[in-house]
FIKOLZA-1660 file (N, C-alpha, C; in steps of 0.1 Angstrom, whole numbers, plus 5000, padded with zeros to 4 digits):
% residues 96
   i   px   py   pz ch aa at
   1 5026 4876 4951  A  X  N
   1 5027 4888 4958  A  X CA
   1 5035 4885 4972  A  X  C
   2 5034 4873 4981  A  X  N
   2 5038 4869 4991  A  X CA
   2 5053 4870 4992  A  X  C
   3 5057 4863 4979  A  X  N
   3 5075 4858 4978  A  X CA
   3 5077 4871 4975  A  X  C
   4 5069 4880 4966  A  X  N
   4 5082 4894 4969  A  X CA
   4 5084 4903 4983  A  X  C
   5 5067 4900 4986  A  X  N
   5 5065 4915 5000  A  X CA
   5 5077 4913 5010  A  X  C
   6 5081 4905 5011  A  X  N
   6 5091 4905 5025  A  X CA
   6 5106 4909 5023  A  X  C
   7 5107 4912 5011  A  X  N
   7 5122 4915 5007  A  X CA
   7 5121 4928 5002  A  X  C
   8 5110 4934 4997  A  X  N
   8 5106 4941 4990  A  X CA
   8 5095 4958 4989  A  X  C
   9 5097 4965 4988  A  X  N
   9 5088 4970 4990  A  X CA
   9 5077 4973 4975  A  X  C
  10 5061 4963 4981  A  X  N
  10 5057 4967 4968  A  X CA
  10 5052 4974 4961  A  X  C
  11 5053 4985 4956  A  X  N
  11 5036 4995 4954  A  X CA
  11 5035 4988 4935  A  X  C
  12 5026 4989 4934  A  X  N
  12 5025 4981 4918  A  X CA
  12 5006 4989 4919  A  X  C
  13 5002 4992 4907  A  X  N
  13 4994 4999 4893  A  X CA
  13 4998 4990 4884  A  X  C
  14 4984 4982 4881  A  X  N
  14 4986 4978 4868  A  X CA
  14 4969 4974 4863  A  X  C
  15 4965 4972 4847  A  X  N
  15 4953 4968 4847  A  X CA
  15 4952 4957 4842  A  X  C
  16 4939 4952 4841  A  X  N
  16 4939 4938 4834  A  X CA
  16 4924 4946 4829  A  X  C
  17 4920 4943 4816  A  X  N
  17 4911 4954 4809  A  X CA
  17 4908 4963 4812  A  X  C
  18 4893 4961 4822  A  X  N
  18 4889 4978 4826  A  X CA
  18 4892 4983 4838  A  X  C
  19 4903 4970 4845  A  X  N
  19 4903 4975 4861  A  X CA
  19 4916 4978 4864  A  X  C
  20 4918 4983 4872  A  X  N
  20 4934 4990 4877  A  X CA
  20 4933 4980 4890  A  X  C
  21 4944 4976 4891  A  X  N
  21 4946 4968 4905  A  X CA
  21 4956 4980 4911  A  X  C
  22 4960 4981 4924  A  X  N
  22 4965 4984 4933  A  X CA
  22 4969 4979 4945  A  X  C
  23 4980 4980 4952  A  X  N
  23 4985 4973 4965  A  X CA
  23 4998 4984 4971  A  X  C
  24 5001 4978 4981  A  X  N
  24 5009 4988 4987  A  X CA
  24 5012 4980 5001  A  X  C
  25 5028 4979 5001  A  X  N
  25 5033 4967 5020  A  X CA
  25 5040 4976 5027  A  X  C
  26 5039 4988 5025  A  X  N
  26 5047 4996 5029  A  X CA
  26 5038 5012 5031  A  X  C
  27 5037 5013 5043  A  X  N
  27 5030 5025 5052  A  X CA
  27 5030 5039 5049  A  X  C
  28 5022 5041 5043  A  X  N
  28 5028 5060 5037  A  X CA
  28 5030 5065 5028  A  X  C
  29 5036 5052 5014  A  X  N
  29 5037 5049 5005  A  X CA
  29 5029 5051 4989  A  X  C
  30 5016 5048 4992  A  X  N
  30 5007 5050 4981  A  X CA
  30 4994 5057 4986  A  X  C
  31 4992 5065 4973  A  X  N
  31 4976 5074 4981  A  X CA
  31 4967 5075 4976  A  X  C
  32 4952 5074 4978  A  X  N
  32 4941 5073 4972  A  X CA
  32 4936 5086 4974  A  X  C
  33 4929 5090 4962  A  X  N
  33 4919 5105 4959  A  X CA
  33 4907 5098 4952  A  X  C
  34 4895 5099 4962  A  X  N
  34 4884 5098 4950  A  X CA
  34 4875 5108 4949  A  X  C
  35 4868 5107 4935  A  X  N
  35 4860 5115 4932  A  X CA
  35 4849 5108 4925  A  X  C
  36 4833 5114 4923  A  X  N
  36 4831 5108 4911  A  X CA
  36 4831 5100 4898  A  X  C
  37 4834 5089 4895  A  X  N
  37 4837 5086 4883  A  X CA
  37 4851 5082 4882  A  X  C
  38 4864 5083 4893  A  X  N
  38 4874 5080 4894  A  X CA
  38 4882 5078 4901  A  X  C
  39 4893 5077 4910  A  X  N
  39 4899 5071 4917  A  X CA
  39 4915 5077 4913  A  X  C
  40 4922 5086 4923  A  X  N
  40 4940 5091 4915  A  X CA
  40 4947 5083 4926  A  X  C
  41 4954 5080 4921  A  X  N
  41 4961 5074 4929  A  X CA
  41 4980 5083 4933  A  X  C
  42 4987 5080 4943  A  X  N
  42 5000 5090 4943  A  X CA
  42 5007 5086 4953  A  X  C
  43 5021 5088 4950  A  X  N
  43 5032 5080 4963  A  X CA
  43 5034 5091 4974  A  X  C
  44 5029 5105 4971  A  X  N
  44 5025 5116 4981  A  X CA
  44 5014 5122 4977  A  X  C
  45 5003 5127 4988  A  X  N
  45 4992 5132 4991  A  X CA
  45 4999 5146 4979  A  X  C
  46 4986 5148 4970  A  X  N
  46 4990 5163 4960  A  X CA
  46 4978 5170 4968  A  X  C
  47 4985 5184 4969  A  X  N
  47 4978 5196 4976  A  X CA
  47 4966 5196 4970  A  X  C
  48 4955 5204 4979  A  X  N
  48 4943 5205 4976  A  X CA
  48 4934 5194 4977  A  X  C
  49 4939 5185 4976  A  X  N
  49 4927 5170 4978  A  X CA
  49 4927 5163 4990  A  X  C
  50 4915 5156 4993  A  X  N
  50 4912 5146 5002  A  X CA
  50 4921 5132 5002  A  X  C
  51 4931 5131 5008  A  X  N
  51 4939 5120 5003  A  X CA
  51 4940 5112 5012  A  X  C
  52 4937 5099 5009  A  X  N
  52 4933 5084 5022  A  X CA
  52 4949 5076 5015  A  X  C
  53 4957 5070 5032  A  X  N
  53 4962 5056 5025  A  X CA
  53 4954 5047 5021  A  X  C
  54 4964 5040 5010  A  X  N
  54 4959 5027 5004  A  X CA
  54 4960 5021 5013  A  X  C
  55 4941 5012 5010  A  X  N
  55 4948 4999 5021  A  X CA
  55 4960 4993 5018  A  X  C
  56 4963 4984 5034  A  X  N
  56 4973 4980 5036  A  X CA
  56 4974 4970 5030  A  X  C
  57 4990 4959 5024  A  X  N
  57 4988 4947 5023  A  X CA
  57 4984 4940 5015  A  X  C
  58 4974 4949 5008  A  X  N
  58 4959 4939 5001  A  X CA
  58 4960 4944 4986  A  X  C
  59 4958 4936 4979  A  X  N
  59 4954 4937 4969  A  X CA
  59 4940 4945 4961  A  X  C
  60 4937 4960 4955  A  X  N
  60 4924 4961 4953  A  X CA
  60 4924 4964 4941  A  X  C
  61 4909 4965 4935  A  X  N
  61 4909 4962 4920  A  X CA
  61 4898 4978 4924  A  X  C
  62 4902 4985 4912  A  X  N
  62 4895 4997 4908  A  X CA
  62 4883 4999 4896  A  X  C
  63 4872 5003 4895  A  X  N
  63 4869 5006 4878  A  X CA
  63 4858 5021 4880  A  X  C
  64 4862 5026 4870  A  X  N
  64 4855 5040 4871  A  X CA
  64 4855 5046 4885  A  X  C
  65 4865 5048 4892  A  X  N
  65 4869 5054 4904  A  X CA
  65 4861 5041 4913  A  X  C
  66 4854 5035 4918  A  X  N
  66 4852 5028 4927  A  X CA
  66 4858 5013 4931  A  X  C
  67 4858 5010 4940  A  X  N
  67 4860 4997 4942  A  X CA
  67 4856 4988 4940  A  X  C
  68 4859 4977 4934  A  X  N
  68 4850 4966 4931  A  X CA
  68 4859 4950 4937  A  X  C
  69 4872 4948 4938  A  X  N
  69 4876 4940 4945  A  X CA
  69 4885 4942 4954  A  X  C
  70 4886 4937 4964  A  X  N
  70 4894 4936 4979  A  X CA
  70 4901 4922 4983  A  X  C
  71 4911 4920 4980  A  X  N
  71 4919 4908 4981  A  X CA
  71 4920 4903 4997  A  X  C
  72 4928 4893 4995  A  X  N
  72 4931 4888 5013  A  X CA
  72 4943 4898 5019  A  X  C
  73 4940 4901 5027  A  X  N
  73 4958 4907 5038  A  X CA
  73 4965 4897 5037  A  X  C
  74 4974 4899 5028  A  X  N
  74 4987 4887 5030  A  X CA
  74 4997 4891 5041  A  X  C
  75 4997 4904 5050  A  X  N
  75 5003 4907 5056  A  X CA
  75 5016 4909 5058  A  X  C
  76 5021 4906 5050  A  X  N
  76 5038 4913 5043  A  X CA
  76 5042 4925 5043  A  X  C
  77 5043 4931 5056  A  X  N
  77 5048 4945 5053  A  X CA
  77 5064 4947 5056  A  X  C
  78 5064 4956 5045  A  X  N
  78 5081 4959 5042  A  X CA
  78 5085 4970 5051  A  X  C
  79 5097 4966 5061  A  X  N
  79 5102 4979 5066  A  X CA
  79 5120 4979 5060  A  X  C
  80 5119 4991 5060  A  X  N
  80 5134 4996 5056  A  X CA
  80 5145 4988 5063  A  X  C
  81 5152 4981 5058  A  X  N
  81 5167 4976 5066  A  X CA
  81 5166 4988 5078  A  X  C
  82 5169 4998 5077  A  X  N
  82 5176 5009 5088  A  X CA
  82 5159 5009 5101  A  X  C
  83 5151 5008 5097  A  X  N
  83 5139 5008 5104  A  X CA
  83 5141 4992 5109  A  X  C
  84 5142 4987 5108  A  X  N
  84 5144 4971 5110  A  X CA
  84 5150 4970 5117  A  X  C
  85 5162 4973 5118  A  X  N
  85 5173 4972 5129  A  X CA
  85 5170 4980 5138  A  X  C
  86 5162 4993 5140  A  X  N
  86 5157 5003 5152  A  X CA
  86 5151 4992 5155  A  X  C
  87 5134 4989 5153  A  X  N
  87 5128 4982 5157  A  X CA
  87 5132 4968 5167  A  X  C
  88 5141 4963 5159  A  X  N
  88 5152 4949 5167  A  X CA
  88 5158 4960 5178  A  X  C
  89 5166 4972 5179  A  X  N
  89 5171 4976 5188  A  X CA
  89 5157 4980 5200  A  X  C
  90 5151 4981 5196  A  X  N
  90 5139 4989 5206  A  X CA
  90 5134 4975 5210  A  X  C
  91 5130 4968 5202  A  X  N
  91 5124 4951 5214  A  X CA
  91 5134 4946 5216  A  X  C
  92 5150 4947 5216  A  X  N
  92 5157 4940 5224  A  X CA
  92 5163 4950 5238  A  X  C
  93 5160 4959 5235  A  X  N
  93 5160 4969 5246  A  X CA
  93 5149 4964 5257  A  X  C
  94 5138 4964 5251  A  X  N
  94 5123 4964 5259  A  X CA
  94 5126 4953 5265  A  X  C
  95 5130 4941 5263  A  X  N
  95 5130 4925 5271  A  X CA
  95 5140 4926 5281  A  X  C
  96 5153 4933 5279  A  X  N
  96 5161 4932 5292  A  X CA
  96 5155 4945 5304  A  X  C
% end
């Protein structure tokens, strides 16, 4: 996960049996809805529901809508080339 986050932006869904893993290095990107018994997940908030970001960073493991594992923050967050270079322009602004 480390060697791609910094090049990359990653949102990845996938299971290994009964659990859905989830992650997300990038801010805004992926969204959690829970309910009862399950967990939706979506790259934008769908109307009508309670919609939380995915944690950041981290790796989490889902089953029957709740959580059951929380990975380490590898801290790899992806910003856009064009957001990258604002950023570089705004802290090289800020130091002189």
């Amino acid at each position: 996960m480390c060697a791609l986050a910094p090049q990359s932006k990653v949102n990845l869904l996938f299971f290994v049996g009964e659990t859905l893993y989830a992650h997300t290095n990038m801010a805004g990107t992926l969204y959690l809805h829970q309910e009862p018994g399950r967990a939706l997940f979506a790259t934008v908030p769908l109307s009508g529901l309670d919609w939380q970001s995915l944690v950041f960073t981290t790796l989490t493991g889902w089953q029957y809508g709740a959580l059951r594992f929380t990975g380490t923050d590898h801290g790899q967050v992806y910003i856009p080339p064009a957001q990258a270079d604002l950023q570089y322009l705004i802290s090289s602004t800020a130091v002189l």
